[in-house]
Backbone bond lengths (Angstrom), bond angles and torsions (degrees), N, CA, C in turn:
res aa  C-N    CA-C-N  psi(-1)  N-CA   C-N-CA  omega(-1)  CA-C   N-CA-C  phi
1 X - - - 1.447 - - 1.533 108.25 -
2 X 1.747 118.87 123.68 1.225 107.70 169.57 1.583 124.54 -47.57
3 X 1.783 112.64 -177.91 1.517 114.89 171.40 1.564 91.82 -65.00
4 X 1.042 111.75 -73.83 1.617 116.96 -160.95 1.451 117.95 -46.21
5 X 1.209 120.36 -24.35 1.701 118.98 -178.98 1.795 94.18 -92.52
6 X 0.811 132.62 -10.05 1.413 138.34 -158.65 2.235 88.06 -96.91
7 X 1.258 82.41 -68.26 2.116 91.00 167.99 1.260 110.46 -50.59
8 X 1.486 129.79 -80.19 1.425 107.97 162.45 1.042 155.00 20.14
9 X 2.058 110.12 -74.65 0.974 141.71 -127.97 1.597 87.56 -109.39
10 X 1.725 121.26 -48.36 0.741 134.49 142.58 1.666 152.72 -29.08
11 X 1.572 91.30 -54.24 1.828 106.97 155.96 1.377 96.37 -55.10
12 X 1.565 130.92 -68.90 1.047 124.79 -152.00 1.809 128.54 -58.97
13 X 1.348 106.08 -17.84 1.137 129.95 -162.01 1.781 105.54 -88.61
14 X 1.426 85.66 -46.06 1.732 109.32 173.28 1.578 93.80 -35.34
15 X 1.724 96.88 -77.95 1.163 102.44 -178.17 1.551 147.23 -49.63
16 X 1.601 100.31 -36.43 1.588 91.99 172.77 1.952 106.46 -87.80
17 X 1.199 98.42 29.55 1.968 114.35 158.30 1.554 121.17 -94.69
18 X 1.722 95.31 -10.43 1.554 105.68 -166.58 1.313 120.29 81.76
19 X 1.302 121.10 15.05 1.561 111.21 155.36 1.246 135.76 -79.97
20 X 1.351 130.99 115.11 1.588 99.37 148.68 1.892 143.17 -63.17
21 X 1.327 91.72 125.76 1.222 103.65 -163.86 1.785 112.45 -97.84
22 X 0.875 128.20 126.01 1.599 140.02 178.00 1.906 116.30 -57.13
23 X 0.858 109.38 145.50 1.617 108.79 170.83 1.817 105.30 -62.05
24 X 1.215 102.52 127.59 1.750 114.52 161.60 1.446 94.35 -13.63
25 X 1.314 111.05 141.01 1.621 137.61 156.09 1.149 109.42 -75.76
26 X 1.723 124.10 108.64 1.647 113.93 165.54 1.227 116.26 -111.16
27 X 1.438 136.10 3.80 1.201 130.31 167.70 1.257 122.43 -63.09
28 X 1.421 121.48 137.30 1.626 112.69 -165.99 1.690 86.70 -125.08
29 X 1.940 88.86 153.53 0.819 128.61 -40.17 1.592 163.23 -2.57
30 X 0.760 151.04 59.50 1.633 142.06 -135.80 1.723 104.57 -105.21
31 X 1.779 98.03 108.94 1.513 104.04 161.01 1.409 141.10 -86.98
32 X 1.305 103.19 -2.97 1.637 125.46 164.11 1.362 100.65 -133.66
33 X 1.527 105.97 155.41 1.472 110.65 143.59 1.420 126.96 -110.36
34 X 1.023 141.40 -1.55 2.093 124.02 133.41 1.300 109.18 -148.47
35 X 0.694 114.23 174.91 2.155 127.57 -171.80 1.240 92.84 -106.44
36 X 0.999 111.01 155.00 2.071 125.99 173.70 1.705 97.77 -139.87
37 X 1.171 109.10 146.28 1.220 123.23 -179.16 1.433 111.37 -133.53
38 X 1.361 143.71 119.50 1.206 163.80 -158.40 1.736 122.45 -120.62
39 X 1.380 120.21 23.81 1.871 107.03 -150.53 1.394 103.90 98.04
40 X 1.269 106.06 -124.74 1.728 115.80 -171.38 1.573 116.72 -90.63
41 X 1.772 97.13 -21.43 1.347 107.07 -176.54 1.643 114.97 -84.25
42 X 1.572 100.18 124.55 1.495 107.72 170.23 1.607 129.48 -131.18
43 X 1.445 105.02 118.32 1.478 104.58 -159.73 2.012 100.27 -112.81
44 X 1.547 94.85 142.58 1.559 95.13 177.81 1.841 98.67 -89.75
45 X 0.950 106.25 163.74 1.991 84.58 174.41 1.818 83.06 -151.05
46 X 1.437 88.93 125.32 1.680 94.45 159.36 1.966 103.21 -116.04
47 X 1.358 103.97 138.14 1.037 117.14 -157.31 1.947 104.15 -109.64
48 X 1.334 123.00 131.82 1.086 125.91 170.22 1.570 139.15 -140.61
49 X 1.103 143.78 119.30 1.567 146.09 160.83 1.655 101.92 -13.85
50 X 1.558 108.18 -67.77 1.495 113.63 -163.72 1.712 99.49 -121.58
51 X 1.107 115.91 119.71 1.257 123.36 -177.52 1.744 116.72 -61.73
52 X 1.295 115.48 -28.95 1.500 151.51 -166.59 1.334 79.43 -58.55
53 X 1.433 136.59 -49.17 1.680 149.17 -144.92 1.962 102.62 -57.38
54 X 1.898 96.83 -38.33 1.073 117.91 -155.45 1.514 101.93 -76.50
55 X 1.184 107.17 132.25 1.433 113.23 -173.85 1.542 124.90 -117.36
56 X 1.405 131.48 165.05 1.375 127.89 -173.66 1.746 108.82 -34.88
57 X 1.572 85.71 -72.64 1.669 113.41 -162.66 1.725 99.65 -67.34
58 X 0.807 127.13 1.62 1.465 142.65 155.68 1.406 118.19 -73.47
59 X 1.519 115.74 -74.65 1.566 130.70 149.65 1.582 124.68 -13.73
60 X 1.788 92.48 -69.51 1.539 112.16 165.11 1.743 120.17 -41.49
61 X 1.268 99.41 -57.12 1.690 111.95 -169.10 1.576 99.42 -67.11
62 X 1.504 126.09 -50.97 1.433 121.39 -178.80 1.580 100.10 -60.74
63 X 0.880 131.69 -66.34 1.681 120.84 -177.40 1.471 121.01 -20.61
64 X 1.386 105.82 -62.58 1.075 120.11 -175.80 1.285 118.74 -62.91
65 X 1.443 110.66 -44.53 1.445 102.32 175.88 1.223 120.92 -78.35
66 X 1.509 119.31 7.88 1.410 121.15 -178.36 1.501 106.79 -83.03
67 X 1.684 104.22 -33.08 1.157 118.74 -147.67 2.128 102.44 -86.25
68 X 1.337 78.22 -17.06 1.628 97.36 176.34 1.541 122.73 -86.14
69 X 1.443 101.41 -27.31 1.818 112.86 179.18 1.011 92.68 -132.73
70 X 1.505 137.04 73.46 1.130 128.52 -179.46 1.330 142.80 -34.44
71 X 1.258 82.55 71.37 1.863 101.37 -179.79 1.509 101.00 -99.18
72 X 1.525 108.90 179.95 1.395 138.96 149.52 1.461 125.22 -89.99
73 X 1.212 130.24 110.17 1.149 148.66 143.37 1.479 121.66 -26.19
74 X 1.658 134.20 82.58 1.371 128.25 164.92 1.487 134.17 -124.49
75 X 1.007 125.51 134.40 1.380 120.06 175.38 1.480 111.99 -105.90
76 X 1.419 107.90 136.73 1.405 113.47 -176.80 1.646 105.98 -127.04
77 X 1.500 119.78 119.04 1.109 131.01 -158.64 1.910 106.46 -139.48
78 X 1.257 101.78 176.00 1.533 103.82 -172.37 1.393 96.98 -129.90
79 X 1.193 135.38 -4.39 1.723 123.06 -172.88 1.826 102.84 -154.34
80 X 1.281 97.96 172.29 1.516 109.47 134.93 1.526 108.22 -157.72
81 X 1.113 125.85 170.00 1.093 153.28 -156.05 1.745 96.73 -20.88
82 X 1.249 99.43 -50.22 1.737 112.77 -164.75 1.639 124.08 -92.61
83 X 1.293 97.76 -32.07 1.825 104.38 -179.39 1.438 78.47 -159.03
84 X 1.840 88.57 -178.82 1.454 130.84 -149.63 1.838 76.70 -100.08
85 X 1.375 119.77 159.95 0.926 123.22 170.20 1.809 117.30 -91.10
86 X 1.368 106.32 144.56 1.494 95.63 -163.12 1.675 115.77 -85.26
87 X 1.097 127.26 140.01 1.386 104.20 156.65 1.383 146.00 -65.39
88 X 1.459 120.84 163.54 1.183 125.47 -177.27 1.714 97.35 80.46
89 X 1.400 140.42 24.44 1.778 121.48 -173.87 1.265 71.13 -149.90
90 X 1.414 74.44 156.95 1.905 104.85 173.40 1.631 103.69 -119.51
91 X 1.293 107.86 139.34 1.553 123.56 173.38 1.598 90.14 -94.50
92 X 1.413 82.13 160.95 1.909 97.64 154.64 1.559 100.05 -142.47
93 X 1.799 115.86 133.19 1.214 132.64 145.42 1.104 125.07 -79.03
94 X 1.355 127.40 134.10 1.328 107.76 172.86 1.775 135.99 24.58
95 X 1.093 90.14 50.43 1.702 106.13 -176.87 2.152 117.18 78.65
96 X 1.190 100.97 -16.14 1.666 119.38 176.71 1.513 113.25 -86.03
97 X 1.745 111.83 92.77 1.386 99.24 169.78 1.940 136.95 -42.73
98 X 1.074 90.58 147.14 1.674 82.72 -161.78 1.868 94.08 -135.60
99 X 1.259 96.90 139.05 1.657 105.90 -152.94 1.801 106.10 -138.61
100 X 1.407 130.64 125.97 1.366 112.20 179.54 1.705 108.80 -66.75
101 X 1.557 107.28 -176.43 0.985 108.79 164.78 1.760 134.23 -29.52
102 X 2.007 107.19 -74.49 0.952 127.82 -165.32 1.608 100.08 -80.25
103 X 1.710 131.35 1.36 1.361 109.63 163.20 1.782 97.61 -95.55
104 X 1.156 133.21 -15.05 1.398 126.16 157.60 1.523 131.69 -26.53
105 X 1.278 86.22 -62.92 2.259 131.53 167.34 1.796 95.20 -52.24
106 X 1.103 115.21 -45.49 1.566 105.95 -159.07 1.536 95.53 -87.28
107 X 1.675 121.42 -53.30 1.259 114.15 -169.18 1.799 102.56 -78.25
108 X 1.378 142.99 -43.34 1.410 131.05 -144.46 1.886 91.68 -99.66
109 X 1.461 134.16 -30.65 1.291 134.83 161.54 1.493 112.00 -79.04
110 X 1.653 122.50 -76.29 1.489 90.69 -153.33 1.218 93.57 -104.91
111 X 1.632 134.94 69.35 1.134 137.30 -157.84 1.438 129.17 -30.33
112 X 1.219 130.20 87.81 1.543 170.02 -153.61 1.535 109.62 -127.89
113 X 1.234 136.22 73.85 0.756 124.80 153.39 1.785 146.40 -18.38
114 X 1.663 159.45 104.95 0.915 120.09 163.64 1.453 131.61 -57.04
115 X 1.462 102.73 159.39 1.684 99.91 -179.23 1.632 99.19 -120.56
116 X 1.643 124.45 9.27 1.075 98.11 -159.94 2.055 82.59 -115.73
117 X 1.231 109.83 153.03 1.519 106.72 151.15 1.266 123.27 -150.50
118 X 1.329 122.04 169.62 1.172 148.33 -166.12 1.677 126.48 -81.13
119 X 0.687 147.67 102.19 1.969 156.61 -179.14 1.396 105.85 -152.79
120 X 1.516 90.70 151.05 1.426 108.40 166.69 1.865 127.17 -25.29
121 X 1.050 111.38 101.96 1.525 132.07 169.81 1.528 109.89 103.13
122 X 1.310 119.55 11.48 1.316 120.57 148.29 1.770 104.57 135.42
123 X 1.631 105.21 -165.74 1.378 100.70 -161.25 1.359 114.90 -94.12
124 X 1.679 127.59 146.39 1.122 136.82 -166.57 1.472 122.95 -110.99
125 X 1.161 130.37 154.54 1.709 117.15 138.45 1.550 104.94 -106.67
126 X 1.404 109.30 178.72 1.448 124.42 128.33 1.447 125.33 -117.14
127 X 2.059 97.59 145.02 0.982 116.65 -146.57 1.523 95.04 -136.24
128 X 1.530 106.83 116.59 1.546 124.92 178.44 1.489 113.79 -60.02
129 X 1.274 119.47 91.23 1.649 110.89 -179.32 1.039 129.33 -51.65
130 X 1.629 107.18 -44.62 1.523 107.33 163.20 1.048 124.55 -28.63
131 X 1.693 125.84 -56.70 1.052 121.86 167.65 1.548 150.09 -54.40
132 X 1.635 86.12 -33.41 1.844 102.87 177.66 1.554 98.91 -72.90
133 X 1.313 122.36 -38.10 1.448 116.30 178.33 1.473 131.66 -81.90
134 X 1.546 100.45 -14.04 1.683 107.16 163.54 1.757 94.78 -76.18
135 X 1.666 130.49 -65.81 1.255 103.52 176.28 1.397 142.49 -36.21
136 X 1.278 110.07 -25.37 1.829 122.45 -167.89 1.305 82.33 -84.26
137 X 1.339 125.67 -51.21 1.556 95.56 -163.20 1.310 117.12 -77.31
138 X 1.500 129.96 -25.76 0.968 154.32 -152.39 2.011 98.72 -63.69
139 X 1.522 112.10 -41.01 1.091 139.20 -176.04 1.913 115.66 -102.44
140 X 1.376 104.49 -10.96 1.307 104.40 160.45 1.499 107.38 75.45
141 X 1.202 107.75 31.43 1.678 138.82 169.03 1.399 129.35 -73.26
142 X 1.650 113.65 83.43 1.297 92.69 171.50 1.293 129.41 -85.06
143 X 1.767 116.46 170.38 1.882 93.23 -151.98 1.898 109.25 -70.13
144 X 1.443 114.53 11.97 1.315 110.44 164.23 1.073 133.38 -67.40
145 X 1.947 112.06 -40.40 1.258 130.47 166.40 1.290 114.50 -55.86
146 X 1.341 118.64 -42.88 1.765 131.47 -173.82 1.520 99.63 -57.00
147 X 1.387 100.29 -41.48 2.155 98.12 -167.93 1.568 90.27 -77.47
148 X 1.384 131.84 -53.68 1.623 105.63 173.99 1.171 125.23 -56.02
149 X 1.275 132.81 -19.55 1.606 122.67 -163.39 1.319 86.78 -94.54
150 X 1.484 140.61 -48.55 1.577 135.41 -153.23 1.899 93.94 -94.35
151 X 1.533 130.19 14.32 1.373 119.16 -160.34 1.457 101.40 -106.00
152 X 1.247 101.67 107.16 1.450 136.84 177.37 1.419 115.85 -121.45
153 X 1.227 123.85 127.73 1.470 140.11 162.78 1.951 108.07 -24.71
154 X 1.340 122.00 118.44 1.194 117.81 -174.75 1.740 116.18 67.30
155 X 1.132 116.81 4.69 1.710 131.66 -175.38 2.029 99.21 -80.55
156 X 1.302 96.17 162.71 1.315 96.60 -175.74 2.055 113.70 -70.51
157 X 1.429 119.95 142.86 1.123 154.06 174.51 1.723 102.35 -47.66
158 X 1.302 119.24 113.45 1.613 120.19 173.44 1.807 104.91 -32.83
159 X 1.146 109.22 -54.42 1.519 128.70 169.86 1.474 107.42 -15.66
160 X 1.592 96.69 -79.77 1.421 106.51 177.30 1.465 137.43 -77.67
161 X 1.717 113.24 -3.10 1.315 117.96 173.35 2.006 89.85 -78.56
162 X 1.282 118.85 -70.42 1.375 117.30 174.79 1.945 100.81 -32.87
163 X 0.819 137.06 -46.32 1.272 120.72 -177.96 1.863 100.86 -71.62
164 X 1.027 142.67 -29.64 1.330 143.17 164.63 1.781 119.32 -47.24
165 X 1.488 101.13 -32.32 1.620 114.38 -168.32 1.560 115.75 -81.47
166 X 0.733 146.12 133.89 1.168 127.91 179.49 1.428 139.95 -54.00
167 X 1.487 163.63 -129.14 1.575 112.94 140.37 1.627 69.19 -132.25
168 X 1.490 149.60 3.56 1.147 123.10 141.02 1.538 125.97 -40.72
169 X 1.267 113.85 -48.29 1.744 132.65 165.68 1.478 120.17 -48.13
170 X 1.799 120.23 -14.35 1.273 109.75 -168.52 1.178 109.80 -95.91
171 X 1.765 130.67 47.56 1.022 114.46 140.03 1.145 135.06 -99.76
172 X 1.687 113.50 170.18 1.442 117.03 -143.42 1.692 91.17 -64.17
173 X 0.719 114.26 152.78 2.027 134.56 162.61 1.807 109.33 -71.07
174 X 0.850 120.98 139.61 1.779 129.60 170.99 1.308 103.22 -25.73
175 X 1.836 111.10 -59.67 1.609 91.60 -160.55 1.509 113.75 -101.91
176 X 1.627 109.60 24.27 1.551 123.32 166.33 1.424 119.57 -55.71
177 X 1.249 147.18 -175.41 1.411 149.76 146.11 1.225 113.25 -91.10
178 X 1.477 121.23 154.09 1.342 106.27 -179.87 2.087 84.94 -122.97
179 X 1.435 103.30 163.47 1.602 132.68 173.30 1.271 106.06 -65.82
180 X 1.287 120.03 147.91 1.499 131.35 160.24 1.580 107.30 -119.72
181 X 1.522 92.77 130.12 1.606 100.70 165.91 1.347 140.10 -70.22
């Protein structure tokens, strides 16, 4: 897909989200290419093929100017160097969330938040312990049962569900065992 059908495609999308969206940015330097305005919400969006494109002093300049017109800073892209970007996760460049197309579509149309994102050593959520540990108990779950019921190939590490729990929460459950001294 060219740059320009890719901008477009994008303006257009903005729009059937209910933004007003600005004519393309051609002054160069250029750290966005158009602003959208929503109500209170105002986002700069620089738009790209390869996200890789996006650079520090790029990063830097959108911040700032967000931080000056209080907007949000986003880049919405379809690749980087290695794969297609996935939906539903958020990247971050240089401090500027960066989102494919179709998680654009999910959060600015049928407003859907992502829950999943992107950092060093792979993809994440966050996960309210309170909650996972009002469910476990709720069901009389000790966190052994939790690693069989949630134990899936590539699924989270007993390790790290216990790191999810609170360590107020780590006591044993009714139908746990307890230690002898």
């Amino acid at each position: 897909m060219s740059r320009s059908a890719l901008v477009g495609n994008v303006t257009a999308m903005l729009e059937d989200a209910g933004f007003l969206v600005s004519e393309r940015c051609a002054i160069r330097p250029k750290s966005f290419d158009v602003a959208a305005r929503r109500g209170e919400d105002v986002l700069l969006v620089k738009i790209l093929g390869n996200i890789d494109a996006f650079d520090a002093y790029t990063g830097a300049e959108m911040r700032r100017l967000g931080t000056y017109l209080n907007a949000t800073p986003i880049v919405l892209g379809l690749r980087t160097r290695d794969e297609e970007l996935k939906p539903g996760v958020v990247y971050f460049r240089h401090g500027v969330p960066v989102l494919s197309p179709d998680t654009a579509v999910d959060l600015f149309v049928e407003e859907v938040p992502p829950l999943i994102y992107a950092a060093p050593g792979g993809l994440y959520v966050n996960i309210d312990s309170e909650v996972l540990a009002d469910a476990r108990e709720d069901r009389e779950w000790s966190l052994g049962r939790l690693a069989k019921e949630w134990a899936s190939p590539g699924g989270p590490s007993r390790s790290t569900r216990t790191a999810w729990t609170p360590p107020s929460r780590w006591r044993p459950s009714s139908r746990s065992c307890s230690t002898r001294r």
